[in-house]
MARKOL-887431 format. One record per atom (N, C-alpha, C): x, y, z. Coordinates in steps of 0.1 Angstrom, whole numbers, plus 2048, in hexadecimal, padded with zeros to 3 digits. Last residue first. Layout:
N
XYZ...
***
This chain:
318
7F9B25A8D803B23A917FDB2AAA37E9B07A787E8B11A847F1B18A8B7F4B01A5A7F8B01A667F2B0BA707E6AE9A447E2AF3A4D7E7AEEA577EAADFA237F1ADBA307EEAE8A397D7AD1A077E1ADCA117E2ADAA1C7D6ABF9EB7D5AC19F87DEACA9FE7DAAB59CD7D0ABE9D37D2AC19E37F2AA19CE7F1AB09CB7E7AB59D07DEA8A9D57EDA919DD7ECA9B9DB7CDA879C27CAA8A9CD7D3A909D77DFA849A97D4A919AA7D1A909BA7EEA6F9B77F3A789B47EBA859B37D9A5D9B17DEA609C07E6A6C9C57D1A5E9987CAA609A07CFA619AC7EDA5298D7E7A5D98D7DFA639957EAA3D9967F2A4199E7F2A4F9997D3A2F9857D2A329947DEA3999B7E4A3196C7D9A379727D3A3997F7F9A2596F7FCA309697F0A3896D801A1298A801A1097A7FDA20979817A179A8812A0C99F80EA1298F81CA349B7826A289B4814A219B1822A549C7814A4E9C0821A3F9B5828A6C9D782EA609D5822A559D2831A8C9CD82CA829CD82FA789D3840AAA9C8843A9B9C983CA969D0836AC59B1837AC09BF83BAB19C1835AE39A2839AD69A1837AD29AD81BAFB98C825AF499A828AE999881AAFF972815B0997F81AB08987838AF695E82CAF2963827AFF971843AFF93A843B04947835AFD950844AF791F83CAEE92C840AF093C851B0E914845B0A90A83CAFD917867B1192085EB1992884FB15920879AEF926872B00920869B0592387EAD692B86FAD4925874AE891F890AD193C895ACB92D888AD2922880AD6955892AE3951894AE1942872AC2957872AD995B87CADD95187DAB095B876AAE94D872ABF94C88BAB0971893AB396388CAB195A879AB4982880ABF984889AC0977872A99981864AA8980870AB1979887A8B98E87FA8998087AA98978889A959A3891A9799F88DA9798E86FA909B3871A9B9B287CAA19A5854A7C9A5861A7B9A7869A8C9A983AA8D9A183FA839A584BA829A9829AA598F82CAA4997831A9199881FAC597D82AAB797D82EAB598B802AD7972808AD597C813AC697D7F7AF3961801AE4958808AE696B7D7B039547E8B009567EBAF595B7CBB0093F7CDB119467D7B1294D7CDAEF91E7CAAF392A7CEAFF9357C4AEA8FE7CEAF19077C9AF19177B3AE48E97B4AD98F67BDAE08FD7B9AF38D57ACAF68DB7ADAED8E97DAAE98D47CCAF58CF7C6AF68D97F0ADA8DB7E1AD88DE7D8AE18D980AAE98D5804ADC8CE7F1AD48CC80DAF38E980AAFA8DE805AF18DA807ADC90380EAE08FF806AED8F27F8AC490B7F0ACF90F7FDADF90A7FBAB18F87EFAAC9017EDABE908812AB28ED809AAD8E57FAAB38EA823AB1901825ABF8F6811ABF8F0823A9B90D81AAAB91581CAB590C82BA8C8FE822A8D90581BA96909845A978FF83FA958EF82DA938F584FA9091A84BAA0913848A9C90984FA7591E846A7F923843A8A919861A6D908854A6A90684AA7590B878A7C918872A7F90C867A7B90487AA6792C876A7992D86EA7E91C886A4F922874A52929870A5F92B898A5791788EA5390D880A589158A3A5C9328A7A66925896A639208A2A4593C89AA4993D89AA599398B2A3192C8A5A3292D89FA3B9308CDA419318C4A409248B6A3F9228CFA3994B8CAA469468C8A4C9368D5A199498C5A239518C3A3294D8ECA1C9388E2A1C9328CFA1C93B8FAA2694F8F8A2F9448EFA2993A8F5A169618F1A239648F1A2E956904A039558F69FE95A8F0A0E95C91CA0C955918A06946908A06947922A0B972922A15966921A139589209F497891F9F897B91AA0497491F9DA95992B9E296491B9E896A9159BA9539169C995091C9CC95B91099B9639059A795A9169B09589109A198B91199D97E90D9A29758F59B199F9059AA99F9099A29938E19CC9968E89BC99D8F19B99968D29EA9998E29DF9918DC9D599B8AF9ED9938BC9F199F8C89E79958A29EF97989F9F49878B09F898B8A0A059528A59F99608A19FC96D87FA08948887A0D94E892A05958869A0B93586F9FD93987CA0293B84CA1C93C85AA1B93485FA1093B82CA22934838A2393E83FA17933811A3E93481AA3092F824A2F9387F3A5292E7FCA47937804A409307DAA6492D7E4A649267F0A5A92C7B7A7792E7C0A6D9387CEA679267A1A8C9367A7A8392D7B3A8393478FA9594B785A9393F78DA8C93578EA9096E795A9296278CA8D958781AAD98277BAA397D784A9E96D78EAC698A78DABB98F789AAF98B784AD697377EADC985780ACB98978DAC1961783ACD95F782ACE9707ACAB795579FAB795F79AAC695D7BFA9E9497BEAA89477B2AAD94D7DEA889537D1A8B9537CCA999537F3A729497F3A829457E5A8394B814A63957804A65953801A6F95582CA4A955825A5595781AA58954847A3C96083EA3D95E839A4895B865A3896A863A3095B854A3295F869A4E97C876A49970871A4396684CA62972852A59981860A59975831A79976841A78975847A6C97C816A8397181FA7B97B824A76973804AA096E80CA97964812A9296F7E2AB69687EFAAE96C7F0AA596C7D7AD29597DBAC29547E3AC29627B7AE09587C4AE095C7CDAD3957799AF79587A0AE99507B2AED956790AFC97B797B0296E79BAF99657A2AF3996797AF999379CAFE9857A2AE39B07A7AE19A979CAE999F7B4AFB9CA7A8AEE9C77ACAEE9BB7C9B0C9D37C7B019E07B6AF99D77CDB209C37D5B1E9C97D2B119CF7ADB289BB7B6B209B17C3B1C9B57A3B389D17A3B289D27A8B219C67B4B509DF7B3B4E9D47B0B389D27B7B6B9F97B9B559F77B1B579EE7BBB7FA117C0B7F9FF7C2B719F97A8B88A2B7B3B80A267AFB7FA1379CBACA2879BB9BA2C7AAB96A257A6BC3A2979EBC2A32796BB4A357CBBC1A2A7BFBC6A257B3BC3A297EEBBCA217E9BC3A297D5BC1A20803BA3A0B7FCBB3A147EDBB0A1E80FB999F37FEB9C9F57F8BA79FE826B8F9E7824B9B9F0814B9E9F2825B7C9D382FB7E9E282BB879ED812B719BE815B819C481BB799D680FB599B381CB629AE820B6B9B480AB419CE800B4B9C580EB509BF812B1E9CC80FB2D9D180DB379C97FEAFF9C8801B0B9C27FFB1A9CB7F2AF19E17FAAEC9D8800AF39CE7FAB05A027F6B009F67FBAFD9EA7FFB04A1E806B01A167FDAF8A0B7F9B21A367F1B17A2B7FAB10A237F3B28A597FFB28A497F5B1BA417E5B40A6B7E7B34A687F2B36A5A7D3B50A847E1B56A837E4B41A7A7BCB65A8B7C0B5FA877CBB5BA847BCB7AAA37AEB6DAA27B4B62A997CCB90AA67D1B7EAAA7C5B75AAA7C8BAAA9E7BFBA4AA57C5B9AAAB7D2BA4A7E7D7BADA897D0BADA997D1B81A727CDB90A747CFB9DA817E4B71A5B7E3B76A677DBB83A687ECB56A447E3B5DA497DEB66A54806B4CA2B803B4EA407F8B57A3A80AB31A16806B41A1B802B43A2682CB26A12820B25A16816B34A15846B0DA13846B1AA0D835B18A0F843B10A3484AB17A2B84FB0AA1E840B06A4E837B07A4583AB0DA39856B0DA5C856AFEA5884AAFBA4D859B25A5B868B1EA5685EB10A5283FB2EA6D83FB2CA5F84FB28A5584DB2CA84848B20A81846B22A73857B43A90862B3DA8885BB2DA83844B53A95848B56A85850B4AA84840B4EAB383BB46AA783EB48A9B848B66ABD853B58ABB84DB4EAB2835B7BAAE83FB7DAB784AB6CAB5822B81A9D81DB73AA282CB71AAB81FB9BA95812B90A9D814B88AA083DBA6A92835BAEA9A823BA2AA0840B91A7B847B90A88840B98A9A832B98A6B831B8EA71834B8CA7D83BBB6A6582CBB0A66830BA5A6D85FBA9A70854BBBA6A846BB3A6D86AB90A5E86BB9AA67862BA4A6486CB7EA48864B79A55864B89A5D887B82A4387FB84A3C873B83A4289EB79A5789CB87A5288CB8BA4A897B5EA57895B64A6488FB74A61891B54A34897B53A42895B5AA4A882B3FA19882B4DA2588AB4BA33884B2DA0488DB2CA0A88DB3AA16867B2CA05870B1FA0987CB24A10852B48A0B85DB3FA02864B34A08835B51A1483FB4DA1A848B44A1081FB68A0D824B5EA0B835B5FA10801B76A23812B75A1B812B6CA187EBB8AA2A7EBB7DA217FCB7FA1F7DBB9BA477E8B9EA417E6B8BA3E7C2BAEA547C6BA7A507D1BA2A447BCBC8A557BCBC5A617C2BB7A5D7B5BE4A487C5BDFA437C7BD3A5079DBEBA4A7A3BEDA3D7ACBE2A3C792BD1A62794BE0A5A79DBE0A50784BB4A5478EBBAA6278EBCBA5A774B91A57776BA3A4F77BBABA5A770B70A49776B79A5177BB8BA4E76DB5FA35760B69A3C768B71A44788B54A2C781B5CA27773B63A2A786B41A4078DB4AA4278BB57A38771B34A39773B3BA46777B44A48775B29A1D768B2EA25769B35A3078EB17A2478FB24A1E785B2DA1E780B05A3678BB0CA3A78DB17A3276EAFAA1F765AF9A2D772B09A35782AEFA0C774AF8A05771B00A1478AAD7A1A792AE4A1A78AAF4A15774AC9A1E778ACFA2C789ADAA28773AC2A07764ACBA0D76DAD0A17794AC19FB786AC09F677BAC29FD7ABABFA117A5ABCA05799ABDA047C6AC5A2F7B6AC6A287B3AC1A187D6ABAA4A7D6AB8A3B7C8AB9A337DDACBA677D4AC5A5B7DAAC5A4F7E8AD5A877ECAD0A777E0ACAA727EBAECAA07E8AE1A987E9AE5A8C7FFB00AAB7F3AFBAB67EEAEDAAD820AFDAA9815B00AA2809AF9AA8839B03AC4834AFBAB9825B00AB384FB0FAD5846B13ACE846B07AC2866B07AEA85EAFEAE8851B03ADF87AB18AF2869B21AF4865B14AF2894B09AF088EB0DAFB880B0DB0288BAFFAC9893B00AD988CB00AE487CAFBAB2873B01ABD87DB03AC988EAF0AA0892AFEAA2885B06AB0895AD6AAD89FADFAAA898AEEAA987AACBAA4880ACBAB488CAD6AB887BAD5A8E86DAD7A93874AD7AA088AAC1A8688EACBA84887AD4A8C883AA8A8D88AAA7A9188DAB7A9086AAADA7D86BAA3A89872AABA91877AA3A6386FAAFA6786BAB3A78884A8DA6988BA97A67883AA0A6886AA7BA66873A7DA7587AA8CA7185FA7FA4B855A85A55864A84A61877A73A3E871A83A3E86AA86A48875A5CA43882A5FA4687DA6FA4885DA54A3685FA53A4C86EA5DA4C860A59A1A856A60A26857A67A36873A40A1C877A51A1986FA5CA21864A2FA2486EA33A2A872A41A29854A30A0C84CA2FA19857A33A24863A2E9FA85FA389F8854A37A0A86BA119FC875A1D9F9870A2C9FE854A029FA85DA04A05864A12A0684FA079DE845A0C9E2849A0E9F2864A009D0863A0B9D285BA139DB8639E49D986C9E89E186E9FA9D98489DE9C78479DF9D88589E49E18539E29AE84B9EE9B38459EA9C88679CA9AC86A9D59B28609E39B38549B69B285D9B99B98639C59B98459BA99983D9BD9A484C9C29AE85C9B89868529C398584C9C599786199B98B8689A598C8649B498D84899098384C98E99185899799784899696883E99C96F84199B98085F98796085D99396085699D96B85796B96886397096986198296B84196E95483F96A96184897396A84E96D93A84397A93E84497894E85B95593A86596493F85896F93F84794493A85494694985495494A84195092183694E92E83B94E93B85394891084F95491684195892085792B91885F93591785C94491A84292090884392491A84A92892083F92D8ED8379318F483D9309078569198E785B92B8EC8509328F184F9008E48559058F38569178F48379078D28349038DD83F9068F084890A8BD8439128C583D9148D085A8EF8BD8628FC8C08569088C483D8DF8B78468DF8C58518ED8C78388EB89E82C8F08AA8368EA8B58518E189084D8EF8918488F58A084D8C889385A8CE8988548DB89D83A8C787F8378C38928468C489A8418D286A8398D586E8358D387C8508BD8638548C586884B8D286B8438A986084A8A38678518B58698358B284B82D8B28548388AA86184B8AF8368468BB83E83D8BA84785389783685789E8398518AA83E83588F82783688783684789583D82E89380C82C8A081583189C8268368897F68458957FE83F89C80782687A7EB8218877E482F8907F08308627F882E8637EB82C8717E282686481283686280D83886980080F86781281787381682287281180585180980385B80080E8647FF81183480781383E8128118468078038167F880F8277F980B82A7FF8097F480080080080080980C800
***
């Protein structure tokens, strides 16, 4: 009897045809390991960022702590209390302070710079709040609110300070709520080494959203590549990953946007990050304000933690 297959040359190929589906078969589990592999490295290291940065935090809050101990000395002057406000109950605090009415010149709005020292604090402030001036150091950079009277005497550290330094003197406090809510179409953008995300919002509410992330080395290990071979191609990467960004935000709220433009452009995450996509970007993506964050996992919810970070202010009673 003939073997057809034999006969018509087709038994080779079907003999190689089942080579075939085995070579695919193993590279399928192949990459299924190494996805695995991967993904297990992924998580690992956004939990030993997510450590990193919990530390960082503790490391910060003590030093504040610690400074707070340092410069209150002797007098022991500390700020009667602390809050962190957002949203009705910050709405609720600027309400107040804003009903408040004093004669012409009874109420005095400043802003306080980061880097302000002793000298600068002096005169008005110094004259109401006597040894307490030296608490706005810690509230700083901020706007103090005092009225000649002593009814009121607080520091506000909102997410954007106002431009005018000098506010003065007048017959209510001078608080502008675009400084401390979220108001007005606006964009903001989180910045990590290998992430990011664009969200664009009406009075808060985002209407368009923009995300990706970059495949950025983590930390060296032992073997592999040098030292410095490994650093210089991390900062390749993340060269590339900057420059995604800004192509990103040229696009999304830049000239580039027309009619989509927004009122203004807040960057926040990584401080170091933020601070060189500032400097590389031009005054074409100059942002309102910057601030550091600490928002870790996927592009969208860490967005959202981010818009919520940012939005908040820090009330010192002093």
């Amino acid at each position: 009897m003939f073997d057809l297959d034999a006969l018509l040359g087709r038994a080779e190929l079907k003999e190689r045809i089942d080579e075939l589906e085995d070579e695919t078969e193993r590279l399928r589990e192949r990459y299924e390991a190494e996805s695995e592999r991967r993904a297990d490295a992924a998580r690992a290291r956004q939990e030993a960022e997510e450590e990193l940065n919990r530390l960082e935090d503790r490391i910060a809050q003590l030093e504040g702590e610690l400074e707070q101990v340092d410069d209150d000395g002797p007098s022991g002057v500390t700020v009667r209390r602390r809050e962190r406000l957002r949203g009705r109950r910050l709405e609720d605090v600027l309400d107040r302070l804003e009903t408040l009415r004093t004669d012409a010149e009874g109420a005095l709005t400043t802003v306080i710079d980061e880097d302000a020292d002793r000298d600068d604090l002096d005169g008005d402030l110094t004259d109401l709040l006597g040894e307490r001036t030296t608490l706005l150091a810690d509230a700083a950079p901020c706007v103090c609110c005092v009225d000649d009277a002593g009814l009121v005497s607080v520091a506000l550290e909102p997410p954007v300070l106002p431009d005018d330094r000098e506010l003065g003197w007048n017959d209510r406090f001078s608080l502008e709520r675009e400084w401390f809510l979220p108001t007005g179409r606006y964009a903001l953008a989180l910045v990590r080494t290998d992430l990011f995300a664009l969200g664009i919002y009406e009075d808060g509410e985002r209407v368009d959203y923009r995300g990706f992330e970059s495949d950025v080395k983590g930390s060296h290990s032992k073997g592999g590549f040098s030292q410095a071979r490994f650093e210089r191609l991390r900062n390749e990467q993340i060269d590339e990953h900057l420059d995604e960004c800004r192509e990103t935000l040229e696009a999304s709220v830049g000239a580039q946007a027309g009619d989509a433009a927004v009122d203004r452009l807040f960057l926040v995450g990584q401080r170091g990050v933020v601070d060189t996509l500032v400097e590389e970007s031009g005054p074409a993506l100059e942002p309102d304000a910057t601030a550091a964050v600490d928002a870790t996992g996927d592009p969208k919810p860490a967005l959202e933690d981010a818009h919520h970070s940012f939005w908040t202010t820090d009330l010192h009673v002093l």
